[in-house]
N, C-alpha and C positions, 0 to 999 in steps of 0.2 A: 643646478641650485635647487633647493627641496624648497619651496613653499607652503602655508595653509592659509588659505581665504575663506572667511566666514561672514556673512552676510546677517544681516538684524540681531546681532550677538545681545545679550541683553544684558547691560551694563553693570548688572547685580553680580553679573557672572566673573566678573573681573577681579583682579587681586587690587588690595588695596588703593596701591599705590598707583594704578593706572584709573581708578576710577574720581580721581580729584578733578573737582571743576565741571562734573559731568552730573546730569539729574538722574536719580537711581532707577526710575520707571522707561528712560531711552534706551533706543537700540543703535551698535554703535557696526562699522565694517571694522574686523580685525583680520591683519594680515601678519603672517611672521613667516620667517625666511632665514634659514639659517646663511649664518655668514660662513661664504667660501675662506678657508687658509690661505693667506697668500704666499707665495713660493718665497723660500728662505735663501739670506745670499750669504755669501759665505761666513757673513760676523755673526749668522743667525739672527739677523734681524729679517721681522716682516715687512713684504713690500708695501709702501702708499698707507704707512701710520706715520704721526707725527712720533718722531724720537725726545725722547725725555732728556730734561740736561742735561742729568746724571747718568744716561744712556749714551750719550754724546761724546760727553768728556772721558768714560769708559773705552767707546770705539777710538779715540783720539789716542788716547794712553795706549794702544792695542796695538796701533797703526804704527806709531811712533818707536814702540818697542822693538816691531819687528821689523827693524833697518829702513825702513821707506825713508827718505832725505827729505827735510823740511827746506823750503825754497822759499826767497824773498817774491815778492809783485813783480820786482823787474825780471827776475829773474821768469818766474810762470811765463810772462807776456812776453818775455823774448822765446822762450819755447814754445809757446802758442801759436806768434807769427814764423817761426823755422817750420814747424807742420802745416799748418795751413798755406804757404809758401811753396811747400811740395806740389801742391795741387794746381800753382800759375803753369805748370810747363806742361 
């Protein structure tokens, strides 16, 4: 991960919008760090973002297009305990 740490930055020095709330004549620590990509899965979503509704209901319509079988509660939680049931013996 690339960082830059800057120590007594002089708050004059800053773009506007980072300088609110701050006295013009302070020195401030700035650090910036590029954010790593996170690895893509196969819907091309990134890993550890929140997904958007409209992201959502998209990967849903996706999923459901491409044959995957929609199942009731009971029906999950009886395939839930048949797998994890493999594992008593």
């Amino acid at each position: 991960m690339n960082k830059i740490v800057r120590e007594h930055y002089p708050v004059a020095n800053l773009p506007e919008d980072l300088r609110e709330g701050l006295e013009r004549d302070a020195t401030v620590r700035v650090v910036v760090e590029v954010e790593e990509r996170g690895e893509r899965d196969d819907l091309g979503m990134a890993e550890r973002k929140p997904i958007p509704a409209k992201d959502l209901m998209e990967l849903r319509r996706r999923l459901l297009s491409d044959g995957r079988p929609s199942v009731s509660a009971e029906e999950a939680v009886a395939q839930i305990r048949e797998l994890r049931d493999e594992w008593d013996y």
